[in-house]
VEXSE-637451 format. One record per residue (C-alpha): residue in one letter; y, z, x. Coordinates in Angstrom, 3 decimals. Layout:
REM VEXSE-637451
+------+----------+----------+----------+
: code :       yy :       zz :       xx :
+------+----------+----------+----------+
:    a :        Y :        Z :        X :
...
+------+----------+----------+----------+
***
This chain:
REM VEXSE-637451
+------+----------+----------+----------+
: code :       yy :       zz :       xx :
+------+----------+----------+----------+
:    x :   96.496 :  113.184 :  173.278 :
:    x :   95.098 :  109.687 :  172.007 :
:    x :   91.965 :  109.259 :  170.047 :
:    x :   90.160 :  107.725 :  173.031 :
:    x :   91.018 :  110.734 :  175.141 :
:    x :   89.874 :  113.812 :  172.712 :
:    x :   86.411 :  111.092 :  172.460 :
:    x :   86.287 :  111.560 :  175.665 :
:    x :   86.647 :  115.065 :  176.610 :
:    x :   84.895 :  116.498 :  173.228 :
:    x :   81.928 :  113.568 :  172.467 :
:    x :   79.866 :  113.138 :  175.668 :
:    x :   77.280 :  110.880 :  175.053 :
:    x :   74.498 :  112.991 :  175.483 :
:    x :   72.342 :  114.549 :  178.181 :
:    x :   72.614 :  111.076 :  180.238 :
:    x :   75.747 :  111.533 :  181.108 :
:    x :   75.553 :  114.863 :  183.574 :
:    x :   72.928 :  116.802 :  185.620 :
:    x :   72.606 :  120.405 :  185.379 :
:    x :   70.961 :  123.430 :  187.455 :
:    x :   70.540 :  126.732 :  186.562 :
:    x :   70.727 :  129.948 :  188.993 :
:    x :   68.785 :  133.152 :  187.921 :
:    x :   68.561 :  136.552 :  189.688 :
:    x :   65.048 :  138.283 :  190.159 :
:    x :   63.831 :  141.163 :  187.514 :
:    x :   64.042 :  144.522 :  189.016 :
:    x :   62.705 :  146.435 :  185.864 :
:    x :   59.912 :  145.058 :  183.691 :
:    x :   62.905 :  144.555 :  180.594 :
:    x :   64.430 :  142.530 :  183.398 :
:    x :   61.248 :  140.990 :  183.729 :
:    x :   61.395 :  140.182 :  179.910 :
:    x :   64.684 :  139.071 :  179.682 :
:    x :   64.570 :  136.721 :  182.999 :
:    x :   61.828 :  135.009 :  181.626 :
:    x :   63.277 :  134.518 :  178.081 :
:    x :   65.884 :  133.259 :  179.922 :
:    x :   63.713 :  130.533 :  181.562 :
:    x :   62.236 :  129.985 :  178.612 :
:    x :   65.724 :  129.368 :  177.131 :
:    x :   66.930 :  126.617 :  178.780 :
:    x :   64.570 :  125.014 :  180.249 :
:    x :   64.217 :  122.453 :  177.469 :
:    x :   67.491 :  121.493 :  178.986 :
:    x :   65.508 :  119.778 :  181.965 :
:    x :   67.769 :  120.633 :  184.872 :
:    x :   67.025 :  118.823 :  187.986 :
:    x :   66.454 :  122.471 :  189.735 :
:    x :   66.374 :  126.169 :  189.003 :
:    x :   67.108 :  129.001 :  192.265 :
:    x :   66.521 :  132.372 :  192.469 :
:    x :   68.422 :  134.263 :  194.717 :
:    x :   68.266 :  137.241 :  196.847 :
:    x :   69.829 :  140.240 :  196.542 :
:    x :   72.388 :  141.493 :  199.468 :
:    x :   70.423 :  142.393 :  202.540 :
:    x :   67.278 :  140.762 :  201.016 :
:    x :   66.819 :  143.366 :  198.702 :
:    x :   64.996 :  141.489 :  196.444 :
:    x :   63.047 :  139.561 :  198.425 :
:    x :   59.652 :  140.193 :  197.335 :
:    x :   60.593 :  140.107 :  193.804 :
:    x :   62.463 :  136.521 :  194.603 :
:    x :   59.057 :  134.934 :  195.698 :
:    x :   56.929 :  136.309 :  192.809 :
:    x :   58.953 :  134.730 :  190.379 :
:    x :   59.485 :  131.508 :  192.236 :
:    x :   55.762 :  131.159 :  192.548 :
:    x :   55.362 :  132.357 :  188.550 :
:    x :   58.142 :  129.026 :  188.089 :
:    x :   55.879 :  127.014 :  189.479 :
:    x :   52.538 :  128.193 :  188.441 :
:    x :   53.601 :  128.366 :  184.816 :
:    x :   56.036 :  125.911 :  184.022 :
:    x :   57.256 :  122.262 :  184.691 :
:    x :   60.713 :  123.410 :  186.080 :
:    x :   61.362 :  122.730 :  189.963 :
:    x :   62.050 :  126.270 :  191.582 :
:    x :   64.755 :  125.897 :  194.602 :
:    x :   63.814 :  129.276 :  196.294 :
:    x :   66.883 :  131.053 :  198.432 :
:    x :   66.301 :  132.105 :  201.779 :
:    x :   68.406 :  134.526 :  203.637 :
:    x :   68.813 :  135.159 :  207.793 :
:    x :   69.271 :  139.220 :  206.760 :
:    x :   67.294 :  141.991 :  207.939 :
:    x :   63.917 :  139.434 :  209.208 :
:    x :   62.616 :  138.314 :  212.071 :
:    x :   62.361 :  134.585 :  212.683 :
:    x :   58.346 :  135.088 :  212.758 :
:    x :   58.685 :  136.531 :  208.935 :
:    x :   61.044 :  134.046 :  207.312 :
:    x :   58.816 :  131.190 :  208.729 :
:    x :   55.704 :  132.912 :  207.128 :
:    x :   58.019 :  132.492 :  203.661 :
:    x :   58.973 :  129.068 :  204.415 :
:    x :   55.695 :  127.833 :  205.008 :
:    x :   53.679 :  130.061 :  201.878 :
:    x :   56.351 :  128.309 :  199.528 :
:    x :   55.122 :  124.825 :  201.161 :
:    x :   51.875 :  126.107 :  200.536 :
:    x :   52.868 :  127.024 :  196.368 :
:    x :   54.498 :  123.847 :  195.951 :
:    x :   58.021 :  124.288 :  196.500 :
:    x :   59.940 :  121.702 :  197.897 :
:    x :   63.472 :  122.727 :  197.487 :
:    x :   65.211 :  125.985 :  199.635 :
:    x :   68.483 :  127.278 :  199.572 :
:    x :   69.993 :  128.230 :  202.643 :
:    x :   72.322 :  131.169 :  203.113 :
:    x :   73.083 :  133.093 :  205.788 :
:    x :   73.138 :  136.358 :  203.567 :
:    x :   75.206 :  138.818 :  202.576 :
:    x :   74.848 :  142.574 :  205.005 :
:    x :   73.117 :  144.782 :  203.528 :
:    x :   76.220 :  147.412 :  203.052 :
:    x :   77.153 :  144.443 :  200.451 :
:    x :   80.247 :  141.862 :  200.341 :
:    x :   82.760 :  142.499 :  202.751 :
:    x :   80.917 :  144.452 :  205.515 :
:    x :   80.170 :  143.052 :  209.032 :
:    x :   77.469 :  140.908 :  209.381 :
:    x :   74.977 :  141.676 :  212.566 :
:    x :   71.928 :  139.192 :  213.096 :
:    x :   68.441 :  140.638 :  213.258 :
:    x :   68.030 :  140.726 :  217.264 :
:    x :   64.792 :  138.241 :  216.529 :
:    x :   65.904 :  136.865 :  213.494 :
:    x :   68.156 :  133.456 :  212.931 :
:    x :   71.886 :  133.962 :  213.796 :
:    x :   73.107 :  131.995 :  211.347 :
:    x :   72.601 :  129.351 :  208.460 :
:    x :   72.310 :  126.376 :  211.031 :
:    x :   69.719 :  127.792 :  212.669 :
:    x :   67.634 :  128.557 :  209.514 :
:    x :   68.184 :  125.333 :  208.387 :
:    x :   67.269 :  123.426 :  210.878 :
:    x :   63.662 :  125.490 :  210.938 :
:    x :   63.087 :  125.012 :  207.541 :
:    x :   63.393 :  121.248 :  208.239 :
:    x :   61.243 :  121.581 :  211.023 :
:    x :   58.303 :  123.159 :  209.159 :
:    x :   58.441 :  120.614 :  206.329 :
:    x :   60.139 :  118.059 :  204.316 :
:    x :   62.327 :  120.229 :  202.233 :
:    x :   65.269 :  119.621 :  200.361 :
:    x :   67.966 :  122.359 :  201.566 :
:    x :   70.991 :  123.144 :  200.072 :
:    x :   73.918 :  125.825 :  201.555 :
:    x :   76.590 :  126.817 :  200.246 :
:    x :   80.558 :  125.978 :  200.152 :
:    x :   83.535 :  127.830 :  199.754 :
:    x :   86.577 :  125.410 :  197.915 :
:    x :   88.443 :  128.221 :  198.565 :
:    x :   87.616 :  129.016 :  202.260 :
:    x :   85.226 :  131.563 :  203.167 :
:    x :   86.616 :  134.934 :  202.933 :
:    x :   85.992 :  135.595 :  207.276 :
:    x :   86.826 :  131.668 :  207.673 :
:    x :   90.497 :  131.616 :  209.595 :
:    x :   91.017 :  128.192 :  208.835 :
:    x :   89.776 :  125.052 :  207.155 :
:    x :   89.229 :  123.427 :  210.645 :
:    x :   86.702 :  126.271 :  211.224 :
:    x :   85.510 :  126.197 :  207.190 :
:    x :   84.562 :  122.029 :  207.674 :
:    x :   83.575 :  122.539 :  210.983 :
:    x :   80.740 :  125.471 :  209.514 :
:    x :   79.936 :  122.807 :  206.878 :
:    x :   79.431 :  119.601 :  208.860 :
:    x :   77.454 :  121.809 :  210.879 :
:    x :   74.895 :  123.020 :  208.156 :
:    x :   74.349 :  119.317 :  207.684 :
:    x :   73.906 :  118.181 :  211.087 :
:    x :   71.326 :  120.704 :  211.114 :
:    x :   69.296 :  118.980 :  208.001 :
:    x :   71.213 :  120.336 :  204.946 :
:    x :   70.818 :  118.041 :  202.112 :
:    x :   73.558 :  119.298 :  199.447 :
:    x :   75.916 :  121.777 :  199.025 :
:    x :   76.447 :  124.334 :  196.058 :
:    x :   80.004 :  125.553 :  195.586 :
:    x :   81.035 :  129.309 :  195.391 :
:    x :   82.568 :  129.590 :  191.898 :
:    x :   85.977 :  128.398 :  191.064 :
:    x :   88.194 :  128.794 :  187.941 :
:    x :   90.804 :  126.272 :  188.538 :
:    x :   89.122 :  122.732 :  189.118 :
:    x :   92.215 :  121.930 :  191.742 :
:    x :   90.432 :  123.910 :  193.894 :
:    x :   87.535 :  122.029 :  193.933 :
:    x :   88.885 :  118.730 :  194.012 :
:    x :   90.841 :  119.646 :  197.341 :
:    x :   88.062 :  120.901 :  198.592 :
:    x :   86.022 :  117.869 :  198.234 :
:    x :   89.023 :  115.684 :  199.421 :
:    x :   88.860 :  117.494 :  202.956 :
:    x :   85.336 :  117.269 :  203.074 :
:    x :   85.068 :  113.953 :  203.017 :
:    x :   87.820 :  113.281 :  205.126 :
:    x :   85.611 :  115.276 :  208.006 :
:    x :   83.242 :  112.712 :  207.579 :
:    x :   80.800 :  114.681 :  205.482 :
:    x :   79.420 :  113.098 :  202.542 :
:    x :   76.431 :  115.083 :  201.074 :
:    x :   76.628 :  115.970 :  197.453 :
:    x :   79.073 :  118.929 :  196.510 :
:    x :   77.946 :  120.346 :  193.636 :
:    x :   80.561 :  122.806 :  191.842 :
:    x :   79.016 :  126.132 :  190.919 :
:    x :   79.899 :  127.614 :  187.630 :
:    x :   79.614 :  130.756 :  186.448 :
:    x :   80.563 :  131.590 :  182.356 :
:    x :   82.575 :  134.663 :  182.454 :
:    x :   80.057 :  137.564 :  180.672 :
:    x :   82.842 :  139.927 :  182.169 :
:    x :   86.184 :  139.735 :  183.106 :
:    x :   86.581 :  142.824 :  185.078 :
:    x :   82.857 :  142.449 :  186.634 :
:    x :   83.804 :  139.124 :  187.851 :
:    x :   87.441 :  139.767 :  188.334 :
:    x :   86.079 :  142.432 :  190.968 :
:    x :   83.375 :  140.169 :  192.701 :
:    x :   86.111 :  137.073 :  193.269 :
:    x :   88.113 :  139.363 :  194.952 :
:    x :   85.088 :  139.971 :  197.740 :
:    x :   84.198 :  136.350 :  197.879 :
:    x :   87.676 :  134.800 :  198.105 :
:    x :   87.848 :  133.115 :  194.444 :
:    x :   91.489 :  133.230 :  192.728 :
:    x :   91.246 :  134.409 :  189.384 :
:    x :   94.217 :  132.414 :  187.515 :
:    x :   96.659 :  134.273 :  185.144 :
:    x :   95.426 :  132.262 :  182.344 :
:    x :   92.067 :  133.186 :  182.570 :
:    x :   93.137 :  136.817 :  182.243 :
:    x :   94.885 :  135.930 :  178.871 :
:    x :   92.443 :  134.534 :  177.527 :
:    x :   90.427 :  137.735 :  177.623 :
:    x :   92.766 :  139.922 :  177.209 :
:    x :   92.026 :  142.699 :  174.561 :
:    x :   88.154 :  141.735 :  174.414 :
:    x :   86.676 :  144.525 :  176.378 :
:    x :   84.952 :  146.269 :  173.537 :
:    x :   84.233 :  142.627 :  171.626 :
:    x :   81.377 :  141.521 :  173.747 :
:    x :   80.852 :  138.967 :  170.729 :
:    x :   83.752 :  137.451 :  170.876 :
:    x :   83.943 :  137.463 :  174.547 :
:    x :   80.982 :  135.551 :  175.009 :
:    x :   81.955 :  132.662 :  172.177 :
:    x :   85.122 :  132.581 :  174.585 :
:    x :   83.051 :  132.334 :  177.856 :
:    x :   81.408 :  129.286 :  176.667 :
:    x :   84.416 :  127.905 :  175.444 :
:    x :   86.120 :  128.200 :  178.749 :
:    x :   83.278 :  127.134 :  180.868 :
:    x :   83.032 :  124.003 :  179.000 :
:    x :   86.462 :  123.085 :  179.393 :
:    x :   86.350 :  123.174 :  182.690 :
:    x :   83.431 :  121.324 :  183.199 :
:    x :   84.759 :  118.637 :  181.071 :
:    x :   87.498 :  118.425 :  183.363 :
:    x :   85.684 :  118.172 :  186.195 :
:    x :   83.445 :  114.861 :  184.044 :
:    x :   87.210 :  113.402 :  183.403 :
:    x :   87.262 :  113.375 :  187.502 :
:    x :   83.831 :  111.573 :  187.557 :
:    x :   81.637 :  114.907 :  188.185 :
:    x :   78.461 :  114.561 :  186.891 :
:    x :   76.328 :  117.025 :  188.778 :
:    x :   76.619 :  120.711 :  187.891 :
:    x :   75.235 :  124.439 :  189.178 :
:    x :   75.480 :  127.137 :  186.884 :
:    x :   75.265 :  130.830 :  187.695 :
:    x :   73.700 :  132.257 :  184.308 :
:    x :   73.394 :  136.092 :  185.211 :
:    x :   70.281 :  135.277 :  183.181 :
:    x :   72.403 :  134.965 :  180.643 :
:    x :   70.262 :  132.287 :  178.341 :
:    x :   72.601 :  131.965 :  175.640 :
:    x :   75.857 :  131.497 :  176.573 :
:    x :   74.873 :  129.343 :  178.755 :
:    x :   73.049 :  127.046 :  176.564 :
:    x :   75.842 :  127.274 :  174.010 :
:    x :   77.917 :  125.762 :  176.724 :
:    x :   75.225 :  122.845 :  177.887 :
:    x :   75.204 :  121.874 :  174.132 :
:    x :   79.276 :  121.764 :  173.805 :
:    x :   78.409 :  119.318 :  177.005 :
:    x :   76.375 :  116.878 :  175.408 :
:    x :   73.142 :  118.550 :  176.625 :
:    x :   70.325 :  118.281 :  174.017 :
:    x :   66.496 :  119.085 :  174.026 :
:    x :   64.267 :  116.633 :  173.765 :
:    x :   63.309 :  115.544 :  170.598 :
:    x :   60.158 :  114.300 :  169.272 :
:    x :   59.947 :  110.670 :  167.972 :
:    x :   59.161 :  110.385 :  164.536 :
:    x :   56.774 :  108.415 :  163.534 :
:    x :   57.920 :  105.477 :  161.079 :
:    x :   57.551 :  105.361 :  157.853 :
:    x :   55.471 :  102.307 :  156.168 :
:    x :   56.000 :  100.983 :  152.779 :
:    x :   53.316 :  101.295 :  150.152 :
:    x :   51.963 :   97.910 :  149.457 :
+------+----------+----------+----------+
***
């Protein structure tokens, strides 16, 4: 590898040169509580263009979701991107949430159609007066105000998708509808993701696709959740891990490691925009920002005058 190339995969010049947006899950314990908010705390000296907060599956934590998006915006500076689900709620109540996080401030939702509450996998019914689907939510959400909405994306195909005509067609869809970016299911091989993006724009869709990535805290835990969602987990990743079950330590100095390679692949393809799913985990996360480039803010000093 020349000296030009190592500059450029291992020297980014700074916080300039990519955007960043964190993902955190909603406390359901008050050391939850603590930790999410350390968390927050944590990176948000980072300044990423948006922080979400997601439900849990059948809108679980729904409650808990817009307490701490209204705490986000109440007590920090950070711009909250709330999610929104079609499970389990009637269209009346998931307007009455759209409009009291107009009302708090929030301009930015993200769309999903929701996972059943049996969890990943199981058969999803609609609420017989709720939305159907994600279309349909998004185009309400558009139609009670002027929010930015963002859905998700699969690079590896929805796991009930039967084909990538039907995958695009779902997309292009969400954005007819009002969708205003899309947020990529995690991916370990950056392939993926670049095919992905090639068919999308080749259906004539061409709102930002913004990779998700999530630093690997566990191999088995996620190992077991790509599985449900459709995400290949590549032989290499498993080596890397390999024999670090009991070294959490060590696992998580690889985790950042890893994650940081492959976001600096995806900046040698001209990426500059990235989602990451922190499992509010603060620190390995911002041990990988940093190995990107991604520095607080620092305060100017003031200069120094001579003595006469």
């Amino acid at each position: 590898m020349s000296e030009h190339a190592i500059d450029r995969r291992f020297q980014l010049n700074g916080a300039s040169d990519i955007s960043v947006s964190f993902e955190f899950f909603p406390p359901k314990t008050e050391k939850m509580d603590q930790i999410l908010w350390q968390s927050i705390t944590r990176l948000a000296p980072l300044h990423p263009s948006f922080v979400s907060v997601t439900y849990g599956a059948g809108g679980s934590t729904r409650e808990r979701t817009h307490a701490t998006v209204q705490r986000i915006v109440q007590e920090t500076d950070l711009k909250p991107a709330a999610h929104l689900t079609c499970v389990d709620a009637t269209k009346d109540s998931v307007n009455e949430v759209i409009r009291s996080y107009w009302d708090a401030g929030v301009r930015h939702i993200v769309a999903l159609r929701g996972d059943p509450a049996a969890g990943l996998g199981a058969p999803y019914h609609p609420h017989p007066e709720g939305y159907q689907n994600t279309c349909d939510l998004v185009a309400s959400i558009r139609e009670i105000g002027d929010f930015e909405v963002s859905v998700s994306a699969y690079p590896e195909r929805h796991p009930q998708s039967p084909s990538w005509e039907v995958e695009l067609d779902v997309l292009k869809a969400k954005v007819d509808a009002g969708a205003t970016r899309a947020i990529t299911q995690f991916f370990f091989d950056n392939v993926h993701y670049l095919r992905y993006v090639e068919r999308v724009r080749a259906a004539g869709i061409n709102i930002p696709i913004i990779p998700g990535i999530v630093p690997v805290t566990s191999f088995k835990g996620i190992s077991g959740f790509a599985k449900k969602t459709g995400a290949s987990v590549p032989q290499w990743l498993a080596h890397r891990f390999e024999g670090l079950d009991d070294d959490p330590k060590t696992r998580e100095l690889v985790a950042a490691a890893v994650a940081a390679e492959q976001v600096m692949g995806l900046v040698d393809e001209g990426i500059d925009d990235f989602h990451f799913y922190t499992m509010n985990k603060a620190d390995l996360v911002y041990a990988t920002c940093h190995m990107l480039g991604l520095r607080p803010a620092q305060p100017e000093l003031e200069p120094i005058v001579a003595a006469a």
